[in-house]
N, C-alpha and C positions, 0 to 999 in steps of 0.2 A: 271690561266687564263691570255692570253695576254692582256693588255690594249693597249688602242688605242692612237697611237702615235701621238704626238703635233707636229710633224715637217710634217705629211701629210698636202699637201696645196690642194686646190681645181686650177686646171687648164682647159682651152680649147683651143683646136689646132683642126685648120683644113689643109687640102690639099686639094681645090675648083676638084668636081667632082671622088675625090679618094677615103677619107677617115675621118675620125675624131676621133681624140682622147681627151678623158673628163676624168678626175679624180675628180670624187663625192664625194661631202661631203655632211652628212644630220645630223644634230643635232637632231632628234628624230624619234621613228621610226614613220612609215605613210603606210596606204593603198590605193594606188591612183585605181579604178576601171574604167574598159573599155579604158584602155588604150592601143592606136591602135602604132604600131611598123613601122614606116616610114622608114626607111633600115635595113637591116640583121646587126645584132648586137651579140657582142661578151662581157658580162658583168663578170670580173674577181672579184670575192671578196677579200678584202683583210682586212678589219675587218665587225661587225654585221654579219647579214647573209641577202638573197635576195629570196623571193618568189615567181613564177608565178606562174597563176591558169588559167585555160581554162576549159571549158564543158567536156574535156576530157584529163585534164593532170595537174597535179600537181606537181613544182620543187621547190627544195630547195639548194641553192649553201650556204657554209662556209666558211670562211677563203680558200683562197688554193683552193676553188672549182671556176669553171665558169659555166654562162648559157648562149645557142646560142638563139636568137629569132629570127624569120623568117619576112621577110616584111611582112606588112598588117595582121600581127599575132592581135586580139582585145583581151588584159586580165587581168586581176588585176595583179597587182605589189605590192610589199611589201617591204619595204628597213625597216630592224631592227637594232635596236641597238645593243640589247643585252647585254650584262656586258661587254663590250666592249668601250664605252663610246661614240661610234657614229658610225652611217654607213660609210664604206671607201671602194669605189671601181671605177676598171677602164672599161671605157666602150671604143668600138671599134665599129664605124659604116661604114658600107662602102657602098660606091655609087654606084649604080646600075650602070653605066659603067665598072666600076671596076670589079663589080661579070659576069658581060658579058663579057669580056675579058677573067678570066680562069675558068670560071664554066664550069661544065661538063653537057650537055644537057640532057643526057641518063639517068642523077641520076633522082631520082623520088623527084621534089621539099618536103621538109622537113615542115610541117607545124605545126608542136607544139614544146611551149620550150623543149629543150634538154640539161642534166645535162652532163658539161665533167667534169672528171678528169685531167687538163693539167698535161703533161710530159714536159720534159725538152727542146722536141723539142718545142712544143708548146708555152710555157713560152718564150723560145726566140727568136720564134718569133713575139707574141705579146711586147716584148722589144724594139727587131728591130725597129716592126712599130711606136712604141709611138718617139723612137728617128728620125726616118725618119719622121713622120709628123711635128717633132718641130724643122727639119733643115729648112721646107718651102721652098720655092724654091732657095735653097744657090747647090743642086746638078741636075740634069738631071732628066726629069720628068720621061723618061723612067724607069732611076733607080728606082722612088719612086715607079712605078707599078709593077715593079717586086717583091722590098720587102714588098709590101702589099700583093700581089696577093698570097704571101706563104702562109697567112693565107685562103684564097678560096680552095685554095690545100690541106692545113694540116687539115681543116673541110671537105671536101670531102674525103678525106682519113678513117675519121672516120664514112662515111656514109650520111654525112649531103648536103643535097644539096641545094643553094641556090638560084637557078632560081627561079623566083616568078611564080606562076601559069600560062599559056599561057593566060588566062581570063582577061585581065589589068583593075583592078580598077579605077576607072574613081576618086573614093575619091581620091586615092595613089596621080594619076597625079594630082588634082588641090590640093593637099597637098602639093607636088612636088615644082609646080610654087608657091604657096603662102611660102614657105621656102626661093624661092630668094632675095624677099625683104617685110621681115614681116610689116613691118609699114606703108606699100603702102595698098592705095584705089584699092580695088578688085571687082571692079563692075559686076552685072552680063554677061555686054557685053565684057570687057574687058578679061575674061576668060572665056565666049564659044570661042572665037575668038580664044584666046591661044589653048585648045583644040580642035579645029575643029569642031566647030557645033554651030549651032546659040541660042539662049537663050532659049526658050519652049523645044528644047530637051535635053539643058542642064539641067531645071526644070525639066522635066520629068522622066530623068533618075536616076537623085538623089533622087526625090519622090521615085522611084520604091526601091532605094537602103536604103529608111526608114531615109533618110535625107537632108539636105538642103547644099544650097552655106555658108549662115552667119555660120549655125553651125560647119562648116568643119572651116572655116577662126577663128572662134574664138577657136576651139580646138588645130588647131596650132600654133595660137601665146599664149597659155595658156600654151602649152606642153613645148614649146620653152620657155618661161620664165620659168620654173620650172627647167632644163636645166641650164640658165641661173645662177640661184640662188644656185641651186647644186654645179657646177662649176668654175664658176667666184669670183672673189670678187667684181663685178663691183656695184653701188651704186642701190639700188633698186628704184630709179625713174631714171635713167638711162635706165636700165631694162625697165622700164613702155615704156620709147619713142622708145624704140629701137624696142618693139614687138608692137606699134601702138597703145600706150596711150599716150594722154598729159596730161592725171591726173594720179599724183600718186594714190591718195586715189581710182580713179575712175578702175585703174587696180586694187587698195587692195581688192577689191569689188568685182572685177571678179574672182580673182586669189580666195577668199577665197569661192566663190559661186562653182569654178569647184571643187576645192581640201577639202575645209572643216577646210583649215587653212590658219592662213597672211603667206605672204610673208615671216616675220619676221621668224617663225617658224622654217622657212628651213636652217637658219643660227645661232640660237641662242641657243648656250648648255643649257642643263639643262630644257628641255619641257618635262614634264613629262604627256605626252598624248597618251603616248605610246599604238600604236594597235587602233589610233582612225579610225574611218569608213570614208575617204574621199570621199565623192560622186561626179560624175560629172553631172551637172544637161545638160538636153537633149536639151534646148531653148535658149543656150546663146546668148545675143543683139549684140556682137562683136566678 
């Protein structure tokens, strides 16, 4: 059995409106449920293994395997250890400009996870991209969209397509704007405004859609710190300010009400909690 290697670091890179590249680390495994897929994403495993579930589809990626998940996909997530000694994998998101630039319209958008097998083409060009997002802009942006855009191509090739539904989620877009700057006051007027419509039909629509403004603002900056803590090494009350807490403890509090575990969890070997039930509760205050 391979064991899992001490020199994988956790990293994050971005290219503003292209692309991002994360290399995950999880010190135990965890089941985070209703977990909503803010862009089309491309998760390579490279130790544990990774599970989605949906109402109608169940995936499982290994070592060597990847899973595609579709914007505004809602589903349990699973990141396992396994005799492996931690979860390690690379994940690929990319920005809905991007996917608009070489998606193919006629494909019939793709909406449950999708198990690949990458081949050799595939593999290098998820290389490519992770080396291109972490030149930053040191080449020509045009460059960086072409060698991203291989990957819109090489999953289209395999049938996948990622246009998101012609129906725009009205959650997606004020997920969208609250991703610009998570730590900013989001007030109800300040994002009907952003969205085009005044406050009662911002309420009303989100009622219809079985949720609210605070709950969508506080599932993002919760998702994004979890993110955060996978990825980075950056200090976990850092963390707290960066996703729009000035308490640490008062984000510990949050963080462990949506997932079911501290903070601490997501970084410290040896949690033997393994396959515990993370729930997200439906009411969060922020």
């Amino acid at each position: 059995m391979q064991r899992f290697s001490e020199s994988a670091q956790r990293s994050l890179r971005a290219l503003p409106e292209l692309a991002v590249h994360c290399s995950i680390l999880q010190a135990s495994t965890g089941q985070f449920r209703q977990f909503l897929i803010d862009q089309p994403a491309i998760i390579l495993v490279r130790h544990g293994w990774k599970r989605v579930l949906t109402e109608q589809a169940e995936v499982t990626a290994r070592p060597g395997e990847a899973i595609f998940l579709p914007q505004g996909l809602e589903c349990t997530v699973i990141n396992g250890t396994g005799e492996t000694g931690a979860y390690h994998s690379d994940a690929y998101a990319l920005a809905s400009g991007l996917v608009a630039l070489y998606a193919d319209p006629s494909l019939k958008p793709t909406g449950e996870p999708t198990l690949l097998e990458p081949d050799q083409g595939l593999l290098g060009a998820l290389d490519r991209a992770g080396q291109t997002i972490a030149q930053g802009a040191k080449t020509d942006t045009s460059v960086h969209r072409h060698v991203l855009g291989e990957l819109v191509i090489r999953l289209q090739a395999v049938g996948i397509g990622l246009l998101p539904d012609s129906r725009e989620s009205l959650a997606l877009r004020i997920r969208e704007l609250v991703r610009t700057d998570l730590a900013a006051d989001w007030p109800a007027g300040k994002v009907a405004h952003a969205v085009g419509m005044s406050e009662p039909t911002l309420r009303r629509k989100l009622a219809l859609l079985g949720t609210n403004l605070t709950d969508i603002i506080a599932d993002v900056r919760m998702s994004a710190a979890l993110g955060l803590l996978q990825a980075t090494e950056l200090p976990i009350n850092r963390i707290a300010l960066d996703v729009g807490y000035e308490s640490a403890s008062k984000f510990a509090a949050r963080f462990r009400a949506r997932f079911g575990l501290s903070p601490r969890d997501i970084r410290v070997p040896g949690d033997e909690r393994s396959g515990a039930d993370f729930e997200r509760p439906r009411a969060a205050a922020e």
